[in-house]
C-alpha positions in Angstrom: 0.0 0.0 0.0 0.9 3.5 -1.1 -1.1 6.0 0.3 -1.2 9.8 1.4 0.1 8.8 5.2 2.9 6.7 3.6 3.8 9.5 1.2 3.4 12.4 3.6 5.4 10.7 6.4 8.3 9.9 3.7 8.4 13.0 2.3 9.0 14.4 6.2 11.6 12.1 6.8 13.5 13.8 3.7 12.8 17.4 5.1 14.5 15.9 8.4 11.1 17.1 10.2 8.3 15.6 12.3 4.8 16.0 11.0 2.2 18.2 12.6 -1.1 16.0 12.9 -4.0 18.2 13.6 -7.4 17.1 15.2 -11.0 18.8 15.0 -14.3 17.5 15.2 -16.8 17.0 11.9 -19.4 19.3 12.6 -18.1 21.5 15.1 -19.9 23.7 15.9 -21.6 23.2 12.1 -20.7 21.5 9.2 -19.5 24.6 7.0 -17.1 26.1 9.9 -16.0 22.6 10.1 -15.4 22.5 6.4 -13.8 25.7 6.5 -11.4 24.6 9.7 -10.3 21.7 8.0 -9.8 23.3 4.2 -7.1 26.3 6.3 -5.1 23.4 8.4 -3.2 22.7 5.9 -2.4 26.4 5.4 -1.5 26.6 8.8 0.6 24.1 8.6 -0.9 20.9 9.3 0.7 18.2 7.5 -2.0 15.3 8.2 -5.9 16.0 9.5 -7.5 14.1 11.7 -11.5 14.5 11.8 -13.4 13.2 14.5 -16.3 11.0 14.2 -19.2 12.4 16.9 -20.4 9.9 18.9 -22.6 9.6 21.9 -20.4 7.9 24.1 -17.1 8.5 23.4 -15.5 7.2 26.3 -11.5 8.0 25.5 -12.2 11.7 25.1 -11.8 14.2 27.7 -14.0 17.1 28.6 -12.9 19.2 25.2 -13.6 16.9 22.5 -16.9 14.8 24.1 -18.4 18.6 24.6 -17.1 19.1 21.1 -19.0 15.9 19.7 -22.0 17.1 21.7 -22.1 20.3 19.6 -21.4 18.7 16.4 -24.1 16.3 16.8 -26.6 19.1 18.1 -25.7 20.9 14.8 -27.2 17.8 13.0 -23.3 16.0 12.0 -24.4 12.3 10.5 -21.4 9.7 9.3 -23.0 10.9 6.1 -21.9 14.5 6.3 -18.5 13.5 7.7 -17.8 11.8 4.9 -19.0 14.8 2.4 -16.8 16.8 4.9 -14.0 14.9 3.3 -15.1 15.1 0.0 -15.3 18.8 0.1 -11.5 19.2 1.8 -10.3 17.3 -1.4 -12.0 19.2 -4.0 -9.0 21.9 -2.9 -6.6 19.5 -1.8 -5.8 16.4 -2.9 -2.3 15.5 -1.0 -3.1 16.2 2.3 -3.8 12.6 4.6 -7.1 12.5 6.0 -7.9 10.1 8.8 -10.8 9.6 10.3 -11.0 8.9 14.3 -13.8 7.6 16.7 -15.8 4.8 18.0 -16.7 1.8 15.9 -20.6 2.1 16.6 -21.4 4.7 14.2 -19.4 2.7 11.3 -21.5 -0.1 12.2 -24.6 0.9 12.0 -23.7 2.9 8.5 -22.7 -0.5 7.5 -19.0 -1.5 7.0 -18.7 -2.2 3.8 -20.5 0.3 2.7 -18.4 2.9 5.1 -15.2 1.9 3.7 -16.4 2.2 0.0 -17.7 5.7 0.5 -15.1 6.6 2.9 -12.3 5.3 0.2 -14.4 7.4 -2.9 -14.6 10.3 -0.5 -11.1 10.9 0.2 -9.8 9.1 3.3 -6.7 7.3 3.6 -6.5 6.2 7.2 -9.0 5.2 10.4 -8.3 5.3 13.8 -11.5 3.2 15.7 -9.8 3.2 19.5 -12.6 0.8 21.0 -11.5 -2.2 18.7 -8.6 -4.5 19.8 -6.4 -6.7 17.3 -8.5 -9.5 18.6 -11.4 -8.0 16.6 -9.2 -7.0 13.4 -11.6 -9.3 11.3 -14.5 -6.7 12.0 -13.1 -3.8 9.7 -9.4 -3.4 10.2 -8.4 -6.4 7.4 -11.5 -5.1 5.3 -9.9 -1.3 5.5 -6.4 -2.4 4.8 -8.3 -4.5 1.5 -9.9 -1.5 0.3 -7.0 0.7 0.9 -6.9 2.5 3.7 -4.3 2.9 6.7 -5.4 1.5 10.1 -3.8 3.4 12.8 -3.6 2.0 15.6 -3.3 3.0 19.5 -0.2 2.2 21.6 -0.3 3.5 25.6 2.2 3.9 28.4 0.9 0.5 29.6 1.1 -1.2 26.4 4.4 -3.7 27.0 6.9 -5.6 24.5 4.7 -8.5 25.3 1.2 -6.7 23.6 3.7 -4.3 21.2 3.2 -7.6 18.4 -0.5 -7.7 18.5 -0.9 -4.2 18.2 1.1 -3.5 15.4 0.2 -6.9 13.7 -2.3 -5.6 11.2 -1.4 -1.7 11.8 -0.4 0.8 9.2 0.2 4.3 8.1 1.6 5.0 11.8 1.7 4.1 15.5 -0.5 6.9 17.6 1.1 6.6 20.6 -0.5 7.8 23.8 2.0 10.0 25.5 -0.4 9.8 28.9 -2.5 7.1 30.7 -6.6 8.6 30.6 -8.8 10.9 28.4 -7.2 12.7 25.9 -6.4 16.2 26.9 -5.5 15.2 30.6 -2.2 16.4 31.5 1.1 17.2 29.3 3.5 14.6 28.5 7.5 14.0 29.6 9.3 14.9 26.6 11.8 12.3 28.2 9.6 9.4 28.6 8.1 9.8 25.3 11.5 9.7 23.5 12.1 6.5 25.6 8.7 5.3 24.1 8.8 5.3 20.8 12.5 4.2 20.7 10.9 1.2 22.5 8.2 1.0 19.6 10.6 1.6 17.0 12.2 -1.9 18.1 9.5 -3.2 17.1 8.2 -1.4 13.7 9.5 0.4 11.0 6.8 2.6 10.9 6.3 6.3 11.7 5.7 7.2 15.2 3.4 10.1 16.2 2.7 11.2 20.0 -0.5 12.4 21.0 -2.9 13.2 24.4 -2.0 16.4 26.4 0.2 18.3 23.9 -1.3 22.0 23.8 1.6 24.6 23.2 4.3 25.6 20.6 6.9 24.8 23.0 5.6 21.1 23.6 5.0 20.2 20.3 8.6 21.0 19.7 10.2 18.9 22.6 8.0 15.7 21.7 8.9 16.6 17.7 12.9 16.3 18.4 12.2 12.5 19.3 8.9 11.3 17.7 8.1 11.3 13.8 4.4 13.1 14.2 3.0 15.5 16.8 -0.8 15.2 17.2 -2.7 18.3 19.0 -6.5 17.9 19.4 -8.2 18.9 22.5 -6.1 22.6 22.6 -7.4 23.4 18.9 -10.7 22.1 19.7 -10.5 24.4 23.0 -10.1 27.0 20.4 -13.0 26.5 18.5 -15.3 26.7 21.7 -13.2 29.6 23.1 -14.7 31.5 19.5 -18.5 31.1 19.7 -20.9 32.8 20.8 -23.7 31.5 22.2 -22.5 28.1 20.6 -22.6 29.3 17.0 -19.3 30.5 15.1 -18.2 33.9 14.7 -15.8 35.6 12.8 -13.0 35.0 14.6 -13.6 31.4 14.8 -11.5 30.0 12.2 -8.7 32.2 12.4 -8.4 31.5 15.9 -7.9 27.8 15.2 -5.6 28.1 12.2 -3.7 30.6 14.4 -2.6 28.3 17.2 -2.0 25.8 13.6 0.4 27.9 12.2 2.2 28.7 15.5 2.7 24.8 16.9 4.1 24.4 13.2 6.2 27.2 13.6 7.9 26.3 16.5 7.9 22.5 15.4 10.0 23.7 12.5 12.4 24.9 14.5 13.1 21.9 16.4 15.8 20.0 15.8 15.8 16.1 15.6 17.2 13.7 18.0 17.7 10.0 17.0 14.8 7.7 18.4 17.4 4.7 18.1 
């Protein structure tokens, strides 16, 4: 397989940078300032775009992003409009990687064969599904590798050399590793401990590494972007977003603010320097 994440991630490793992986939630606070967040990321300086999937139990997410989902799904966000979501990013852009994240209920009950044929013809290369263990692979992560997409998969503080193998068994695109134990958004990671990690990980794969969960500022994007090969910041742009409405609905500054915070974690990635994970 060849896709956008492969690509993208290669192409970083050339430029002798880590990648900036941004997170927002489809439908947040509506579909077309949603639209219009995840067109300017890339502009900002996002190099892959995570979109998350609302759900109405998403049990991994802290505070920011459940209340986010809660607003996307008040604004009427269905898998259906996540996926035009997609669709309309790539009319403008057709190199950026776009992976989907969530719960595997709403894919379920869209149907998964169906999902992964609209979600392929829409414009995503990669899934992240965090309630779905290797032991259930055969449910849709062999059926998303067959029709083409990366499946990303989760590794934690807690997962050990013993479980490493049956996490990355099927696993592709990159490892999302968890810099924290909890909800996403908890507390900030050791800059230390995460280079420790994915050294550890990169025993066991050849593929990219990005560090997520707890990484909010310039400054900490940079540390963890010296050891790991992606940075993921989520709940700190989606904290943002609610920071800019009013009353719940968007307002000017909405977007801006968002692609703001983008293009300053970029910035100061940039400047990091790289320090050997081996």
């Amino acid at each position: 397989m060849n896709t956008r994440i492969d690509r993208r991630f290669a192409a970083l490793k050339q430029e002798g940078r880590a990648a900036l992986v941004t997170f927002t939630m489809a439908g947040d606070p509506d579909y077309d300032t949603s639209v219009a967040i995840a067109q300017a990321l890339p502009r900002a300086g996002a190099d892959l775009i995570e979109l998350g999937m609302p759900f109405t139990d998403p049990m991994a997410d802290g505070p920011s992003v459940q209340a986010a989902g809660v607003r996307a799904l008040k604004s009427g966000q269905t898998m259906r409009k996540t996926l035009a979501l997609v669709g309309a990013v790539r009319q403008a852009d057709d190199a950026t990687p776009i992976v989907l994240m969530g719960y595997y209920n709403p894919i379920y009950v869209y149907g998964v064969e169906k999902f992964l044929a609209d979600a392929k013809a829409a414009g995503v290369d990669g899934l992240i599904v965090v309630d779905l263990p290797p032991e259930e692979d055969a449910e849709l992560c062999v059926p998303a590798l067959k029709a083409g997409l990366n499946f990303i998969r989760l590794a934690t503080p807690t997962t050990d050399d013993k479980r490493l193998p049956a996490v990355l068994a099927n696993t592709s695109g990159f490892v999302y590793y968890v810099s924290v134990a909890g909800i996403t958004g908890a507390a900030a990671p050791d800059p230390n401990r995460v280079g420790e990690a994915v050294a550890r990980i990169k025993r066991h794969t050849k593929l990219p590494v990005a560090v997520g969960f707890g990484v909010r500022t310039a400054q900490a994007a940079a540390a963890i972007a010296r050891r790991a090969d992606g940075v993921v910041v989520g709940s700190a742009l989606v904290d943002v977003v609610r920071a800019n409405l009013d009353g719940g609905k968007a307002t000017p500054r909405t977007v801006k603010a968002v692609t703001d915070l983008a293009a300053e974690i970029a910035a100061g990635m940039r400047g990091a320097g790289r320090v050997a994970a081996e």
